[in-house]
N, C-alpha and C positions, 0 to 999 in steps of 0.2 A: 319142217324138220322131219315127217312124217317120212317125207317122199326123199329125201335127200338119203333116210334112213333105207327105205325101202332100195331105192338104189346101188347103195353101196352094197347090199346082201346080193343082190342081182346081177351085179358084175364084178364081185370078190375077185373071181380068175381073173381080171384083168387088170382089176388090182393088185393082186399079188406079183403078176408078171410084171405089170412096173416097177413094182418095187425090185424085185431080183434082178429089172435090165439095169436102174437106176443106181444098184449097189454094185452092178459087174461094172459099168461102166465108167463110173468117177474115178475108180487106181487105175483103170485099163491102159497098156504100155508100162506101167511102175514096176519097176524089181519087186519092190515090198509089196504091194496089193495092198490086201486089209492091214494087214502091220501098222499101217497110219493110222487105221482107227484107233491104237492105240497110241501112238510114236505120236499123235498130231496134241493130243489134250496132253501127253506128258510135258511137252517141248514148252506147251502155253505154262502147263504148273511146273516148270524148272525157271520159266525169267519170270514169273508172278513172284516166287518164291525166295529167287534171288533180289528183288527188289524190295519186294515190302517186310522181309523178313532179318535183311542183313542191313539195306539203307533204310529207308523208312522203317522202323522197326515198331508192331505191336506186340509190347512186352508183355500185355495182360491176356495175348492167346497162349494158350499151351495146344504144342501140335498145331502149328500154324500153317505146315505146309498140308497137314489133313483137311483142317477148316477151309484152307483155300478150294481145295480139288473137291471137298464136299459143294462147296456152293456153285464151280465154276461150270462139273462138270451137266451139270441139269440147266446152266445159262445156256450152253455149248448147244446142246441141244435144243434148246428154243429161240434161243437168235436163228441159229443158223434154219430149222423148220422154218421158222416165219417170213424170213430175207427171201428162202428160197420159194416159198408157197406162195409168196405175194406176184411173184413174174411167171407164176406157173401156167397159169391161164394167157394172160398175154402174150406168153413164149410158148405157147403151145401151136399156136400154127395151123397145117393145115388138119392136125387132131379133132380140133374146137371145129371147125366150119365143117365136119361131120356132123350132119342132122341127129344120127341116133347114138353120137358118144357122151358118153356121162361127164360133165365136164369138171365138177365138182371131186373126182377122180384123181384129179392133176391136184393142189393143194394138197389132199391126204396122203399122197404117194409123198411128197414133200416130207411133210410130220411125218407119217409113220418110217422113210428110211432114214433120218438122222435117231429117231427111238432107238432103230436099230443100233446106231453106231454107238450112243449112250447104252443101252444094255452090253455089249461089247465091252464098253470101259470099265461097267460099275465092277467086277472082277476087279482088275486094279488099285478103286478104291478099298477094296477090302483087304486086300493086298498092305497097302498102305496106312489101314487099321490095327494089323497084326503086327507090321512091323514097329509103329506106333506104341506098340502094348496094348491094345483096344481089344477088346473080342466082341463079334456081335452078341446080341442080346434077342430077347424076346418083342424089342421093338421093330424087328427087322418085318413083325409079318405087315408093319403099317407100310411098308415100301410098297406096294405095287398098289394099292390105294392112293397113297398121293401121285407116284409116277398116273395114274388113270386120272387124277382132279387136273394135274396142269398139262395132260393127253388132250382132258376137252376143253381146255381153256385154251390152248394153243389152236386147237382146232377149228373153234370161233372164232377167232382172230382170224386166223388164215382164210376161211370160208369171204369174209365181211372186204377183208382189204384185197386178197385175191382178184375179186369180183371190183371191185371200186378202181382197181388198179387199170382196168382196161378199160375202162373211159378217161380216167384222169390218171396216167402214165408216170406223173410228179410223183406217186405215194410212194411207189419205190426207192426216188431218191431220198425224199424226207424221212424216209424210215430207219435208212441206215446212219440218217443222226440222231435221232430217236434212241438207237437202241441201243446208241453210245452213251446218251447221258442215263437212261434205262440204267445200265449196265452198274452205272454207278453208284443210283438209288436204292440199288441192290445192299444187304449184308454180304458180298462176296469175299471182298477184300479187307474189312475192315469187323468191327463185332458190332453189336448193334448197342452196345453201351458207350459209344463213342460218337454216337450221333445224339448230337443238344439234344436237352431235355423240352427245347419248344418245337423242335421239328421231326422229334419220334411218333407223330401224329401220320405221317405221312409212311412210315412204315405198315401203318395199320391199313392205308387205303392202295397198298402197293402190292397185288396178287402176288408179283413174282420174288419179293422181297418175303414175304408168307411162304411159298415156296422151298425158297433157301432154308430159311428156319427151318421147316418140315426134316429136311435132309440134314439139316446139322443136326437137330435134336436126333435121329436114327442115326448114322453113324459118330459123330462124334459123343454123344451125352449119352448114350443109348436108353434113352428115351421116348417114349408115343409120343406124338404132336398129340399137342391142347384138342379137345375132345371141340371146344368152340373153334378152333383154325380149322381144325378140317371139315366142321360141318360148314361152316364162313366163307370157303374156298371153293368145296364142293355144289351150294347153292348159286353161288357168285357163277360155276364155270359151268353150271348148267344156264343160267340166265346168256353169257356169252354165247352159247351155243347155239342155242334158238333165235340173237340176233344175227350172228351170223350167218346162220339158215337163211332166214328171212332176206338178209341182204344180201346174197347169195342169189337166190329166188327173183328178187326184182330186177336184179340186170339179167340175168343169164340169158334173156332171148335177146340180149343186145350183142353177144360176144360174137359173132360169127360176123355181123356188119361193122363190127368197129374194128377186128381182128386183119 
């Protein structure tokens, strides 16, 4: 973790330039550009909103369409880093079979430019707070604390399967089933008093289900999260981190032969 650490401080500027090529480049040729980073999570919370709110209806949320866009828009964000961080290395090409490029690089640029697009939206949500009746509160300063606990939980992740993906090329596919039924394990779309009282068990050992909570309790409840979820989260996404260092670490002098 040491050196992984050391690294990314050591080639920050090439860091950052990916990230700035990786955010020109995804609307590049679009009329709108960045405008989808907004227009894209709206479009998700208008048919989310139209379905579970008008057909399938939870009557016991208030501000349903808030509750949705509170838990959707932090998933949006971490599917899409992890989907894209796991081919990052694999798809890297002739990057990787450079002897002295940091490869671990590729993944991060992943996570940190969808952060991006998630900080872009969270405006929106607040947006949608106000219009709600909601006003933020004093538990707004716990935001960038959890956004930072599921930063390196996401980032362990990505380090571990990134690296795994380029020997065994299947993880990619399996994942994006994964992160379908993920998605649903989640409180996203639903409250979390609506899942049986013998399988609320599995909320407790479901990080990104903690997550959500975190973000509904601040914008919606305005609220701190539970002083035990965030310390629970926090320990749990530094324990992630350091394996996915490590398993990061054990293949990476395989990437350029297997690549």
């Amino acid at each position: 973790m040491r050196r992984i650490l050391f690294e990314i401080w050591k080639f920050r500027a090439l860091l950052f330039a990916l990230i700035a090529r990786h955010l020109t480049a995804r609307y590049r040729g679009s009329l709108l550009g960045f405008v989808w980073s907004f227009l894209n999570p709206l479009c998700l919370i208008a048919v989310y909103s139209l379905v579970f709110q008008y057909y399938i209806r939870f009557d016991s949320v208030e501000h349903y369409t808030l509750f949705l866009f509170a838990g959707l828009l932090p998933w949006i964000w971490f599917s899409s880093g992890l989907l894209e961080a796991t081919g990052s290395i694999s798809g890297g090409g002739s990057l990787i079979t450079k002897s002295l490029f940091p490869a671990h690089i590729l993944p991060l640029v992943s996570v940190l430019t969808n952060l991006i697009h998630f900080l872009f939206a969270v405006p929106l949500l607040i947006g949608f707070m106000l219009f709600s009746g909601l006003l933020p509160t004093v538990s707004f300063v716990a935001l960038p604390l959890v956004i930072l606990i599921e930063a390196l939980f996401l980032v362990g992740l990505s380090l571990a399967l990134s690296a795994i993906n380029v020997r065994y090329r299947d993880v990619q596919h399996i994942l994006g089933n994964v992160m379908t039924l993920w998605f649903f394990l989640c409180p996203i779309l639903y409250p979390i008093e609506n899942v049986p009282e013998a399988f609320r068990f599995t909320m407790l050992l479901n990080p990104v289900a903690q997550f959500t909570e975190m973000y509904q309790s601040i914008f919606i409840h305005g609220e701190f999260p539970s002083a035990a979820m965030l310390t629970m989260t926090f320990v749990l996404s530094i324990g992630v981190c350091v394996f996915g260092a490590r398993v990061f670490n054990h293949y990476r002098d395989e990437f350029a032969e297997l690549i």
